[in-house]
CHARMM-style PDB file with segment names, atoms N, HN, CA, C and O in Angstrom:
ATOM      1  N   UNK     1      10.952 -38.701 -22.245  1.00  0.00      PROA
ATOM      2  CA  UNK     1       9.520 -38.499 -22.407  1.00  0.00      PROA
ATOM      3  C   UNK     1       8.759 -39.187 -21.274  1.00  0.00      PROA
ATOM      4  O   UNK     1       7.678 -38.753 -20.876  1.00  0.00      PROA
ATOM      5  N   UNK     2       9.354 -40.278 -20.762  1.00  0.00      PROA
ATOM      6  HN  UNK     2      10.232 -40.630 -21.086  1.00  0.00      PROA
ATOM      7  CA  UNK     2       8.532 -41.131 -20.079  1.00  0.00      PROA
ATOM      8  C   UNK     2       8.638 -40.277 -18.244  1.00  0.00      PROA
ATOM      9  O   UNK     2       7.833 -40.387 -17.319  1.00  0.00      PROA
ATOM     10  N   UNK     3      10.185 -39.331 -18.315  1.00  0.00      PROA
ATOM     11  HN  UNK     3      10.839 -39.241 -19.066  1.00  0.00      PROA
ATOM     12  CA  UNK     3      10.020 -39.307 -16.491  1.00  0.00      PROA
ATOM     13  C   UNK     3       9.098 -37.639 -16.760  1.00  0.00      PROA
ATOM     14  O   UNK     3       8.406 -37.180 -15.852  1.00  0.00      PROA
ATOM     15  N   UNK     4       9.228 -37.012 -17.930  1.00  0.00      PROA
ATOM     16  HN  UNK     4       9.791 -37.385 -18.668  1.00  0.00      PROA
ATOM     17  CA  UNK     4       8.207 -36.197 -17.700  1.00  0.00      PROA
ATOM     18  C   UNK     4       6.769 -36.444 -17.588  1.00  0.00      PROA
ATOM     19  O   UNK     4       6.082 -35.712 -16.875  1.00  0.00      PROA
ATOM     20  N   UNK     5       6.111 -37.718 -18.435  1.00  0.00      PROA
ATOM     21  HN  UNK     5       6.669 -38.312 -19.014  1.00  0.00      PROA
ATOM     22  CA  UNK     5       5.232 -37.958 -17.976  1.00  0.00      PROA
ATOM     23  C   UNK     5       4.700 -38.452 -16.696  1.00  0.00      PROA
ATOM     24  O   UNK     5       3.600 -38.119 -16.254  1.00  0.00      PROA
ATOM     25  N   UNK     6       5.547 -39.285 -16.097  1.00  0.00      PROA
ATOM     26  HN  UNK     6       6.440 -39.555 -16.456  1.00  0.00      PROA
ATOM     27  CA  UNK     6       5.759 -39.788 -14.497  1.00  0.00      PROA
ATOM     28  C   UNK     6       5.549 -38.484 -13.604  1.00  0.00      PROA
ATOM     29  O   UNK     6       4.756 -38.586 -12.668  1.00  0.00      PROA
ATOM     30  N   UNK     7       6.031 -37.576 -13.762  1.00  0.00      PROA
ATOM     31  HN  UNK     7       6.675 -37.494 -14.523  1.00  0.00      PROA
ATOM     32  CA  UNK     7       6.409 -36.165 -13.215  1.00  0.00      PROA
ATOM     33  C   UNK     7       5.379 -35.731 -13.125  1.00  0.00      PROA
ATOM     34  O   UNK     7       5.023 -35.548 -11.961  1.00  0.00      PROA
ATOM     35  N   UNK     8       4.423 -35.362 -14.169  1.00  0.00      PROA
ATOM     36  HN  UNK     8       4.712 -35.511 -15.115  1.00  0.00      PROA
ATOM     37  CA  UNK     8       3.377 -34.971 -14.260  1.00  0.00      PROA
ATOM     38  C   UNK     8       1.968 -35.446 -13.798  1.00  0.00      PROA
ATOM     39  O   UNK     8       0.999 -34.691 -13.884  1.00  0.00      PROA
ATOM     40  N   UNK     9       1.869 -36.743 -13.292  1.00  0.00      PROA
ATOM     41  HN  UNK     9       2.656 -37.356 -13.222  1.00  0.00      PROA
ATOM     42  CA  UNK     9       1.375 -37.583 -13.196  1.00  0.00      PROA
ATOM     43  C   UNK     9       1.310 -37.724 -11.096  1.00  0.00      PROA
ATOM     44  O   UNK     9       0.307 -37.794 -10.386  1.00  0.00      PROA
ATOM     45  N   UNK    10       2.333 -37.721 -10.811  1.00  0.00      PROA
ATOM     46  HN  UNK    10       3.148 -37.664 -11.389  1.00  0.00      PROA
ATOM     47  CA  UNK    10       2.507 -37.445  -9.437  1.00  0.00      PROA
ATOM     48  C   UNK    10       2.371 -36.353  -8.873  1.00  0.00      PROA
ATOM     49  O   UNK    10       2.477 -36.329  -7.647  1.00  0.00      PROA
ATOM     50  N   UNK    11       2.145 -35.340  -9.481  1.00  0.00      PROA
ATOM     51  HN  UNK    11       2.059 -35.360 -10.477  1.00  0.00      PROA
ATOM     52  CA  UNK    11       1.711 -33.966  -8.235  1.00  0.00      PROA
ATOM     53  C   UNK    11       0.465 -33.399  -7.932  1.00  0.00      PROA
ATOM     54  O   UNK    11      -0.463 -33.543  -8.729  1.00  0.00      PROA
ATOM     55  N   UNK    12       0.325 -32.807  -6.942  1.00  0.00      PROA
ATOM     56  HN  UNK    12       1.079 -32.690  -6.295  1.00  0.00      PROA
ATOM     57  CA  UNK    12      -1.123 -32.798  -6.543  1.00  0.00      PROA
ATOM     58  C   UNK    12      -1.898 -31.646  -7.589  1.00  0.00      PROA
ATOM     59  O   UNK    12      -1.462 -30.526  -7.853  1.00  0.00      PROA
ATOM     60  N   UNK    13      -2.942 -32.154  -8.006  1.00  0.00      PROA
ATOM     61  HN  UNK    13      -3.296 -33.064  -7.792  1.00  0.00      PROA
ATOM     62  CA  UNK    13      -3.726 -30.865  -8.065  1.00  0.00      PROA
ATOM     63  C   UNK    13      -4.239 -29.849  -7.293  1.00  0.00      PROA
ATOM     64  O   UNK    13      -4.903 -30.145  -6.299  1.00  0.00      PROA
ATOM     65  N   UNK    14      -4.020 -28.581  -7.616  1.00  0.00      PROA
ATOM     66  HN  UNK    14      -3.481 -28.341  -8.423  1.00  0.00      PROA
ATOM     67  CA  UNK    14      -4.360 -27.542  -7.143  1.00  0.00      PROA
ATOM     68  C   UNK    14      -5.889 -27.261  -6.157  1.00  0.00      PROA
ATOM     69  O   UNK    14      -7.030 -27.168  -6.608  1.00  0.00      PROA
ATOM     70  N   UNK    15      -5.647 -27.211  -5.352  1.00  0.00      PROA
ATOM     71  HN  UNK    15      -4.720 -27.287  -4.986  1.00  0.00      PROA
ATOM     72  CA  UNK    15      -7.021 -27.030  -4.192  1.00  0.00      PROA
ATOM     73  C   UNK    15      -7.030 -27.730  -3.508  1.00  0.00      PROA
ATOM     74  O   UNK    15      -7.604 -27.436  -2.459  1.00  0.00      PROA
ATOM     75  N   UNK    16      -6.229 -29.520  -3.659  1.00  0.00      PROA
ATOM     76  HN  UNK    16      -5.763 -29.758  -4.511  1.00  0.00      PROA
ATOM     77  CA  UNK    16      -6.384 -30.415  -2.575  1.00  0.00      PROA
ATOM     78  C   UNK    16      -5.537 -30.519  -1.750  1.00  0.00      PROA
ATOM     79  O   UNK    16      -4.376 -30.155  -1.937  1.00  0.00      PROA
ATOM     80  N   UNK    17      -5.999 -31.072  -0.611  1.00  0.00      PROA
ATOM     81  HN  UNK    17      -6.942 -31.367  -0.458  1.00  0.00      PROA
ATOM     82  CA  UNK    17      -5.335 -30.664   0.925  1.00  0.00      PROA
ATOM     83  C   UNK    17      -4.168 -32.152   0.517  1.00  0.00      PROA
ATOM     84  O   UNK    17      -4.359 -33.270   0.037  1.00  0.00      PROA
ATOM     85  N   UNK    18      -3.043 -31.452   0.981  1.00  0.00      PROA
ATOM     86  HN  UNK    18      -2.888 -30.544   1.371  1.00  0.00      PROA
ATOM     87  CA  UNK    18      -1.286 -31.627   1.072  1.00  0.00      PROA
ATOM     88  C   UNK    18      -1.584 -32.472   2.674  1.00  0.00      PROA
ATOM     89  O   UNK    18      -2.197 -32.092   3.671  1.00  0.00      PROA
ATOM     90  N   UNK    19      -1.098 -33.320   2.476  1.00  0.00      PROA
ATOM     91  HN  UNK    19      -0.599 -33.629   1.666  1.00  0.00      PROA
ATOM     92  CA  UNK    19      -0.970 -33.811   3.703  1.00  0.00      PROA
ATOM     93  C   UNK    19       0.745 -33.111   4.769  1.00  0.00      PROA
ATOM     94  O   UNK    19       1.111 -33.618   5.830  1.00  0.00      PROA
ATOM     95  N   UNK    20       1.420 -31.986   4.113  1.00  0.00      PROA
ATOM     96  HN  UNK    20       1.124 -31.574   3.251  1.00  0.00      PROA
ATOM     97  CA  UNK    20       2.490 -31.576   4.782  1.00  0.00      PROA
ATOM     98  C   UNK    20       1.494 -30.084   5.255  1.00  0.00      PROA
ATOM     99  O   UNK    20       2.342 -29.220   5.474  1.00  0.00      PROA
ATOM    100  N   UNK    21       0.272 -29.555   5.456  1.00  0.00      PROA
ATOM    101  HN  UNK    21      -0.418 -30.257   5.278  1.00  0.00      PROA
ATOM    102  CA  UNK    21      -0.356 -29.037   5.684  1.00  0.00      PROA
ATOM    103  C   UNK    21      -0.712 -29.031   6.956  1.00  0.00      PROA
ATOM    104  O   UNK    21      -0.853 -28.020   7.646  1.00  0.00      PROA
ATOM    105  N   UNK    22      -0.904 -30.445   7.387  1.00  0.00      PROA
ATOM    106  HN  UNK    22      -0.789 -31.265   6.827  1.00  0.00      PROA
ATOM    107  CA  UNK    22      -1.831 -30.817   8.558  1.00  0.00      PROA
ATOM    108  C   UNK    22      -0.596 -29.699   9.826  1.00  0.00      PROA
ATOM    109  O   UNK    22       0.502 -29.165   9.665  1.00  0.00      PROA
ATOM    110  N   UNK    23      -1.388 -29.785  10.782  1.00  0.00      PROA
ATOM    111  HN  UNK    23      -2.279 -30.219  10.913  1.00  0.00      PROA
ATOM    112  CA  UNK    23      -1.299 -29.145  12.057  1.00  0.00      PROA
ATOM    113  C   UNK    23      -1.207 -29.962  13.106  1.00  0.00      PROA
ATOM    114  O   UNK    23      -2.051 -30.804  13.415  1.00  0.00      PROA
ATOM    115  N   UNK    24      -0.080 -29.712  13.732  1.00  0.00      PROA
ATOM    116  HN  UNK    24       0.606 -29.029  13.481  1.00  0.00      PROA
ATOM    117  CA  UNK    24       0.386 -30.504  15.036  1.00  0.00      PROA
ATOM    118  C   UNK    24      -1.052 -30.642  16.149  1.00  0.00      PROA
ATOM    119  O   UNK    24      -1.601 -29.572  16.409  1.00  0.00      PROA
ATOM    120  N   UNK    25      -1.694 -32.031  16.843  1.00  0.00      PROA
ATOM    121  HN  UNK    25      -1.248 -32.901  16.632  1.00  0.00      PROA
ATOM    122  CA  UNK    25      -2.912 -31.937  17.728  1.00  0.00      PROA
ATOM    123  C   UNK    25      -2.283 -30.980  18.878  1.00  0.00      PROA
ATOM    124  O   UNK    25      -1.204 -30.955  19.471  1.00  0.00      PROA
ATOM    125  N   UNK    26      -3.689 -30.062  18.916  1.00  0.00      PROA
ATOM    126  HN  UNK    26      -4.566 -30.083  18.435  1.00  0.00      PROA
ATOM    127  CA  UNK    26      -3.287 -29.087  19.882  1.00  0.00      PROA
ATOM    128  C   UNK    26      -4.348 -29.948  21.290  1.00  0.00      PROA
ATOM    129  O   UNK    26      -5.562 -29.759  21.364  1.00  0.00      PROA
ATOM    130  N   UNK    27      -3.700 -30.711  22.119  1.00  0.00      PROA
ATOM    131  HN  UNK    27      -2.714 -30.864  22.059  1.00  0.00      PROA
ATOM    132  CA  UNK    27      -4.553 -30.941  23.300  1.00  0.00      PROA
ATOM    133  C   UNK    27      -4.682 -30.027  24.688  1.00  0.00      PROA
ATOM    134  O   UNK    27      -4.703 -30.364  25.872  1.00  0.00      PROA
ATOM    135  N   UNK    28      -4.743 -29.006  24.177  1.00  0.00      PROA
ATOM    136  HN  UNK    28      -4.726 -28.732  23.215  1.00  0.00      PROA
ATOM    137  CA  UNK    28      -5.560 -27.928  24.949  1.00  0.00      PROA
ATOM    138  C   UNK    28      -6.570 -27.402  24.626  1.00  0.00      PROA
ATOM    139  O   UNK    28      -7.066 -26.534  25.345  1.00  0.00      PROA
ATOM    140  N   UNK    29      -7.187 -27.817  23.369  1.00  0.00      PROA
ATOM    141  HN  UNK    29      -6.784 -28.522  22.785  1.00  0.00      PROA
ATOM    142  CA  UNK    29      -8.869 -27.798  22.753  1.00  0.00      PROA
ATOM    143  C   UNK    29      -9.206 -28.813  23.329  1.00  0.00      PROA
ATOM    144  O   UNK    29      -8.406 -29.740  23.459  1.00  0.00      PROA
ATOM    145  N   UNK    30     -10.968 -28.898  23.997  1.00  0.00      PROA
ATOM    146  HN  UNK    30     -11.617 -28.145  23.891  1.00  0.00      PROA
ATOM    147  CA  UNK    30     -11.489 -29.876  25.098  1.00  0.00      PROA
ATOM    148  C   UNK    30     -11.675 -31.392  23.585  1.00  0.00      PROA
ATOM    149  O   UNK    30     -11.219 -32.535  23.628  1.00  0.00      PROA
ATOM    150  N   UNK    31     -12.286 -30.894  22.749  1.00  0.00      PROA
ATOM    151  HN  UNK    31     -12.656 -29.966  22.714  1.00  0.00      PROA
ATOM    152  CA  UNK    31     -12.277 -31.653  21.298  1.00  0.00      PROA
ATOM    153  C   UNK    31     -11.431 -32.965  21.223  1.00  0.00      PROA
ATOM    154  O   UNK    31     -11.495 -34.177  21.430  1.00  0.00      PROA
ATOM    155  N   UNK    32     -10.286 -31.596  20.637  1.00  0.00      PROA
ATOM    156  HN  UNK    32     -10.234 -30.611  20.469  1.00  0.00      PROA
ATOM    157  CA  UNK    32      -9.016 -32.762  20.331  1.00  0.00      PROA
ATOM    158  C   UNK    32      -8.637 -33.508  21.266  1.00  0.00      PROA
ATOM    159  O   UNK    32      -7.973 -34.499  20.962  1.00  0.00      PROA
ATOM    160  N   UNK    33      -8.913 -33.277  22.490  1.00  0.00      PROA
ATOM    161  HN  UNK    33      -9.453 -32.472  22.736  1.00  0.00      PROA
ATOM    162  CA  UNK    33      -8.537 -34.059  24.053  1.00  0.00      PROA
ATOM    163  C   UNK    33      -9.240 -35.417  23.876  1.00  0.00      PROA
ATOM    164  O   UNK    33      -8.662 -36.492  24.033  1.00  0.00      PROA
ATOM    165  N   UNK    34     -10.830 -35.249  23.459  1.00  0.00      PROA
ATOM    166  HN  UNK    34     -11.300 -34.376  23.331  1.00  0.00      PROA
ATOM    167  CA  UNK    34     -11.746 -36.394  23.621  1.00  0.00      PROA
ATOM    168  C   UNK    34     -11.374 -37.167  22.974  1.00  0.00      PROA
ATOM    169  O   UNK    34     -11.391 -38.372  23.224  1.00  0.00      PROA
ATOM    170  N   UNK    35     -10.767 -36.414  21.565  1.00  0.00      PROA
ATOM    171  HN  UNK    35     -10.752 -35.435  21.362  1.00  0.00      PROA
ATOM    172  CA  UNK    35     -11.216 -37.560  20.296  1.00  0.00      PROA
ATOM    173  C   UNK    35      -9.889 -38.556  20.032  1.00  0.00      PROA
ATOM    174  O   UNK    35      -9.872 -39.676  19.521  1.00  0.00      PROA
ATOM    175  N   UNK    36      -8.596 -37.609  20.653  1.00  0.00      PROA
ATOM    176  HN  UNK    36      -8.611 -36.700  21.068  1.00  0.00      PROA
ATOM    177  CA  UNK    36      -7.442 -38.619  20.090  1.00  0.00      PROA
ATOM    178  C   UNK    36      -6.863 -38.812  21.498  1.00  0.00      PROA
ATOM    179  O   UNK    36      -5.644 -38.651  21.566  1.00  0.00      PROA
ATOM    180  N   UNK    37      -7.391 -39.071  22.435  1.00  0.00      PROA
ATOM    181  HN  UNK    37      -8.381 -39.202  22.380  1.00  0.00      PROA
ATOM    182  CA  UNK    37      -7.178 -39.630  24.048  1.00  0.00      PROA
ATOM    183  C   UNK    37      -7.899 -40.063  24.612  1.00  0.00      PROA
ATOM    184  O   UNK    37      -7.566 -41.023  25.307  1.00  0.00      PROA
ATOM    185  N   UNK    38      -9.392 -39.566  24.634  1.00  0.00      PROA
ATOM    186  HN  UNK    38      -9.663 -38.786  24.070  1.00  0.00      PROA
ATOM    187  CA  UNK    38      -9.885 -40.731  25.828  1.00  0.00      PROA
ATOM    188  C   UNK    38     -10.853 -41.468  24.990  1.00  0.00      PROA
ATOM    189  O   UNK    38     -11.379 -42.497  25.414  1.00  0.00      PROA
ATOM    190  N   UNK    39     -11.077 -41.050  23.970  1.00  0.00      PROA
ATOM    191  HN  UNK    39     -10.650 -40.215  23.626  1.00  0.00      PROA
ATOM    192  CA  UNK    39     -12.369 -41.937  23.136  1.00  0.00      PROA
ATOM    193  C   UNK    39     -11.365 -43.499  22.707  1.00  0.00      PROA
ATOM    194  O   UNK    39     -11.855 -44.627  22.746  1.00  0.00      PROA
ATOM    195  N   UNK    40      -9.916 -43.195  22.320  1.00  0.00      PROA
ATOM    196  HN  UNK    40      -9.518 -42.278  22.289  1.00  0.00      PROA
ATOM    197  CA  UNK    40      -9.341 -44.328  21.988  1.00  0.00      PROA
ATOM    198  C   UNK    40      -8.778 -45.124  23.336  1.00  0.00      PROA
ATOM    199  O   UNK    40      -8.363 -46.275  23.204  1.00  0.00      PROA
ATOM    200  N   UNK    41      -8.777 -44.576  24.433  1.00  0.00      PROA
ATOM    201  HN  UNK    41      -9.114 -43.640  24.540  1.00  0.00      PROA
ATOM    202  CA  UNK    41      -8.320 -45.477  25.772  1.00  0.00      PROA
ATOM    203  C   UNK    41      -9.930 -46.160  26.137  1.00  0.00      PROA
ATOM    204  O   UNK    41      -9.938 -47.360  26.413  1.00  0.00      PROA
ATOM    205  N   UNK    42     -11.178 -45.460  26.138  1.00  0.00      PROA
ATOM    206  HN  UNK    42     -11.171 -44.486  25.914  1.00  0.00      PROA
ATOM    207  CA  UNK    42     -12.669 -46.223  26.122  1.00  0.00      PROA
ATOM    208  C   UNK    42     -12.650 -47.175  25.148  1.00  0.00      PROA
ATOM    209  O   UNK    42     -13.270 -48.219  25.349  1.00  0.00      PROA
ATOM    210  N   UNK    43     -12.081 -47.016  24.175  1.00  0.00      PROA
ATOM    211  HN  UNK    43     -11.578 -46.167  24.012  1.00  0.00      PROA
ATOM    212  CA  UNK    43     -12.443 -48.258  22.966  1.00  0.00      PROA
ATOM    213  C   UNK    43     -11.450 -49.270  23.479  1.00  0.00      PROA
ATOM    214  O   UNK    43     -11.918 -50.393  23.669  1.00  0.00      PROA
ATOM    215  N   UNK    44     -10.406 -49.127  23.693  1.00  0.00      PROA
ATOM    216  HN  UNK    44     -10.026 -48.215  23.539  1.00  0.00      PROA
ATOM    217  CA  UNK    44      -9.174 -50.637  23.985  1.00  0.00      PROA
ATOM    218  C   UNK    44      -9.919 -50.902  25.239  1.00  0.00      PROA
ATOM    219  O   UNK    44     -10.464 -52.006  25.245  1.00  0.00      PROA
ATOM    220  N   UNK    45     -10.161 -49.865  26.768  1.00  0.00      PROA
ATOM    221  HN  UNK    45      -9.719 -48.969  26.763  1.00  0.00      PROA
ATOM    222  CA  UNK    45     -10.684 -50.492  27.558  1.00  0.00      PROA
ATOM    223  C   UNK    45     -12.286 -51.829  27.411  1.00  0.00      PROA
ATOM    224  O   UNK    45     -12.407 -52.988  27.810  1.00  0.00      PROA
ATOM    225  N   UNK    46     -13.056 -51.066  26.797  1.00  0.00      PROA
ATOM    226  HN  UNK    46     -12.958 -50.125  26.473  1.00  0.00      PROA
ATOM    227  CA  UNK    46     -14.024 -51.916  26.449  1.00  0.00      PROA
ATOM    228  C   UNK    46     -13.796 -53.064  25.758  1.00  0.00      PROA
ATOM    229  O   UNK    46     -14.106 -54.107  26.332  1.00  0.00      PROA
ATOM    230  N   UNK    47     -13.318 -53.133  24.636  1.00  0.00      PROA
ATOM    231  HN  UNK    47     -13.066 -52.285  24.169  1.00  0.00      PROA
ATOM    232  CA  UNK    47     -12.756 -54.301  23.523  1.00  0.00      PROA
ATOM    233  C   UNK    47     -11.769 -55.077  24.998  1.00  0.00      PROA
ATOM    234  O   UNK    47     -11.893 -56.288  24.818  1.00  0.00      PROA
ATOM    235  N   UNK    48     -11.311 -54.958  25.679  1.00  0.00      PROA
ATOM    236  HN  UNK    48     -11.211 -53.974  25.825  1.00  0.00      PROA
ATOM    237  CA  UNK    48     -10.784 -55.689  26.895  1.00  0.00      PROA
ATOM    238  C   UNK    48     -11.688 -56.504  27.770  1.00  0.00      PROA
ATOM    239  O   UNK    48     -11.604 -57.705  28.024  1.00  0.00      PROA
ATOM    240  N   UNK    49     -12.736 -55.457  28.264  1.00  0.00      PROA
ATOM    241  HN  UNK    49     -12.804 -54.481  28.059  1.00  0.00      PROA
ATOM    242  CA  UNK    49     -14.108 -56.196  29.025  1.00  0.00      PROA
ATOM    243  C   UNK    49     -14.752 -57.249  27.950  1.00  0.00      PROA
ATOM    244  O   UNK    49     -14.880 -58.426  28.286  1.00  0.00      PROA
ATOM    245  N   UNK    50     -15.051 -56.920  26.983  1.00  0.00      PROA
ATOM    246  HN  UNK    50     -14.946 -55.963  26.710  1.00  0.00      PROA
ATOM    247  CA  UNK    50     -15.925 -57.689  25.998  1.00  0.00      PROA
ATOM    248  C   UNK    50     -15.495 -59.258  25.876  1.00  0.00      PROA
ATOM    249  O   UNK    50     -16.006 -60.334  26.189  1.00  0.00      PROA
ATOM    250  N   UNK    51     -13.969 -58.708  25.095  1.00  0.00      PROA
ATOM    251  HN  UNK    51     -13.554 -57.835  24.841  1.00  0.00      PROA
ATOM    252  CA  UNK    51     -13.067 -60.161  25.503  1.00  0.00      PROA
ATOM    253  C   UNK    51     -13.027 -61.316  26.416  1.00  0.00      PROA
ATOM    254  O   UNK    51     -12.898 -62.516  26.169  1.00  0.00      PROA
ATOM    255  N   UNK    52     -13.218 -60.447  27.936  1.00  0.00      PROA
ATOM    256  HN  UNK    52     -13.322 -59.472  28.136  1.00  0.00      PROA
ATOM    257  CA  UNK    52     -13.367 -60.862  28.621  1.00  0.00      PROA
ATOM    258  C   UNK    52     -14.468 -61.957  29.066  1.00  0.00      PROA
ATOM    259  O   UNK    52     -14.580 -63.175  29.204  1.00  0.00      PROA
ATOM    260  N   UNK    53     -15.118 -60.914  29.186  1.00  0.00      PROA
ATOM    261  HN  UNK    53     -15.028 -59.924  29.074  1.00  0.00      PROA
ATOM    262  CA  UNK    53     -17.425 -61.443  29.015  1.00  0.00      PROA
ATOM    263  C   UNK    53     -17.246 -62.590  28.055  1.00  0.00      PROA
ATOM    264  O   UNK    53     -17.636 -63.701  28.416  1.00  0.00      PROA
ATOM    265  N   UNK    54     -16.591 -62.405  26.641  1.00  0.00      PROA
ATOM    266  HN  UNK    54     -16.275 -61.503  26.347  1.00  0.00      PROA
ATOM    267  CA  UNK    54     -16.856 -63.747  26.007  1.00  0.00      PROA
ATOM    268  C   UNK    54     -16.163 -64.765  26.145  1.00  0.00      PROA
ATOM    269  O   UNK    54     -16.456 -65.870  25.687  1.00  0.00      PROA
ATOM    270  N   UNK    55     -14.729 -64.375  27.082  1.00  0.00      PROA
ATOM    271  HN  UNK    55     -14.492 -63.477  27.455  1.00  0.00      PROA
ATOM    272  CA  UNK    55     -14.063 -65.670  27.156  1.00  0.00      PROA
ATOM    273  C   UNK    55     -15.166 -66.612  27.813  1.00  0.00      PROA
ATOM    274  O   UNK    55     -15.758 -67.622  27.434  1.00  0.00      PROA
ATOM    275  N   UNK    56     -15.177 -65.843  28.951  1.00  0.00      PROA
ATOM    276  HN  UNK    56     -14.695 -65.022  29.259  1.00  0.00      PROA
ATOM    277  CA  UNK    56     -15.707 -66.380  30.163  1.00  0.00      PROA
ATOM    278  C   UNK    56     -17.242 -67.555  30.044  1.00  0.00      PROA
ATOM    279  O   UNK    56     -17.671 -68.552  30.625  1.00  0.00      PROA
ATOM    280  N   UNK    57     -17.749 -66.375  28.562  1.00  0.00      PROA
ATOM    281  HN  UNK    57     -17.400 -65.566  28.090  1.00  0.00      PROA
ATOM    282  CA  UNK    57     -19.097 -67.425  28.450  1.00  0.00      PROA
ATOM    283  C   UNK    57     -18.620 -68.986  27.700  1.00  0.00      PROA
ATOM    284  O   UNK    57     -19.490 -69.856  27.668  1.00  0.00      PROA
ATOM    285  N   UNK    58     -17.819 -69.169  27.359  1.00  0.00      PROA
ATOM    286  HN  UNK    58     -17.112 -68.462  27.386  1.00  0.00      PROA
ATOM    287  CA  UNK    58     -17.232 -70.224  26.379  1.00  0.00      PROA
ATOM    288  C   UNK    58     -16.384 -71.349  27.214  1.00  0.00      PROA
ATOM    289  OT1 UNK    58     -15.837 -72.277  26.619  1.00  0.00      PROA
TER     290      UNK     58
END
């Protein structure tokens, strides 16, 4: 009784997005280029300068 309830209890409801759904990033959309490549190399670069700027003031 108990692993059918377990069973029942773990599967998705109907309409919500499956994460075995998702879609490989296609970086030949200009989009997906920005958002998962250069927006995250601008953020580590900056968080680097900043670091920097505040060592320096201290």
């Amino acid at each position: 009784m108990l692993s059918i309830f377990s069973t029942l209890l773990l599967q998705l409801p109907m309409g919500t997005p499956n994460p075995d759904d998702n879609k490989p990033v296609d970086l030949s959309d200009p989009f997906e280029l920005i958002v998962f490549i250069i927006i995250p190399i601008l953020a580590v670069f900056f968080y680097i300068l900043w670091r920097k700027k505040r060592k320096n003031k201290e």
